[in-house]
N, C-alpha and C positions, 0 to 999 in steps of 0.2 A: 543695364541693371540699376544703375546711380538713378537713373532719370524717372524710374518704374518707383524707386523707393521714394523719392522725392516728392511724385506725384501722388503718391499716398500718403506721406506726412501731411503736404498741404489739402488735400482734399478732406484727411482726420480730424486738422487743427477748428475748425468751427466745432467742431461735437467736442472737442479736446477742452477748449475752452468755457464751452457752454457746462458741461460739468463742472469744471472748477467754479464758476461764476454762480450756479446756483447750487453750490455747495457752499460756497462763500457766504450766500446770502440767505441759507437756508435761517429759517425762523426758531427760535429757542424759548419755548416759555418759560420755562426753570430762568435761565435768566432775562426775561424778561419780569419775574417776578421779583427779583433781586433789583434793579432796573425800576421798578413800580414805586418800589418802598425805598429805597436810595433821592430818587429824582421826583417822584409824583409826591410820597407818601405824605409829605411834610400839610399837605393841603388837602387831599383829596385819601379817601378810602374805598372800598368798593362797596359798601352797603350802607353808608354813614353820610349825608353830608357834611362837609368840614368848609373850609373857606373855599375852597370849591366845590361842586357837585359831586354825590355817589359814583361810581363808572363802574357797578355791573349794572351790565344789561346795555351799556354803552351802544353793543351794534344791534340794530335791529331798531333802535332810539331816534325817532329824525333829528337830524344834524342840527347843532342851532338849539336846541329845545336844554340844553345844557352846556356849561362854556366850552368852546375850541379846544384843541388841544394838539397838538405834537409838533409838525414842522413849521407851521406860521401860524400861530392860533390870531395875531391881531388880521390876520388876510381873511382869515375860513370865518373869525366873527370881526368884524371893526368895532372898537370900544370894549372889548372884552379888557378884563384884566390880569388875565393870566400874562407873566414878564418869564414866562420860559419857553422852553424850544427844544428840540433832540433833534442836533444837526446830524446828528452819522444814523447814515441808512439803517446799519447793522443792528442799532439800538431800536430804532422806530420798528422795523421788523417784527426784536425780538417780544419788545412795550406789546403791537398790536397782538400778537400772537396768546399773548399773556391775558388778553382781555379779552380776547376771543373765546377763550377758554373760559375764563369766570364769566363773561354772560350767558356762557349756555348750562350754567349749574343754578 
């Protein structure tokens, strides 16, 4: 019986995990919008440009055609000038989700 229950723990634990993992990383635009205006806001707006470019309408924009932006913006443009970064997934997620959102309004 141990061994029956066993082999059904471990055979669970991939789906077991796989839910916490993308429930973990599930995208949040609410705070991503919080997230926007804390960490982007200071530069950038979504209909305005300011010392950086407007970001709505960001997706759907080919890449390059406005500065870099989130986890290596000097790698995605070289010589760009954006001196920021959103190293935690969690944030980058919740950020893209957030502008996903206002591009398509």
């Amino acid at each position: 019986m141990a061994s029956v229950i066993l082999r059904y723990s471990l055979l669970s634990l991939p789906f077991i995990a796989a839910a916490f993992f993308s429930t973990a990383l599930a995208a949040d635009a609410a705070r991503g919008a919080a997230l926007y205006e804390s960490k982007c806001g200071g530069c950038h707006a979504l209909d305005e440009n300011r010392y950086g470019p407007a970001h709505r309408g960001v997706f759907g924009r080919k890449a390059g055609s406005a500065a870099g932006w989130l986890s290596d913006p000097e790698k995605l443009i070289p010589g760009q000038k954006m001196n920021v970064s959103v190293a935690a997934a969690q944030d980058r997620l919740d950020l893209i989700a957030y502008l996903q959102a206002q591009s398509r309004k």
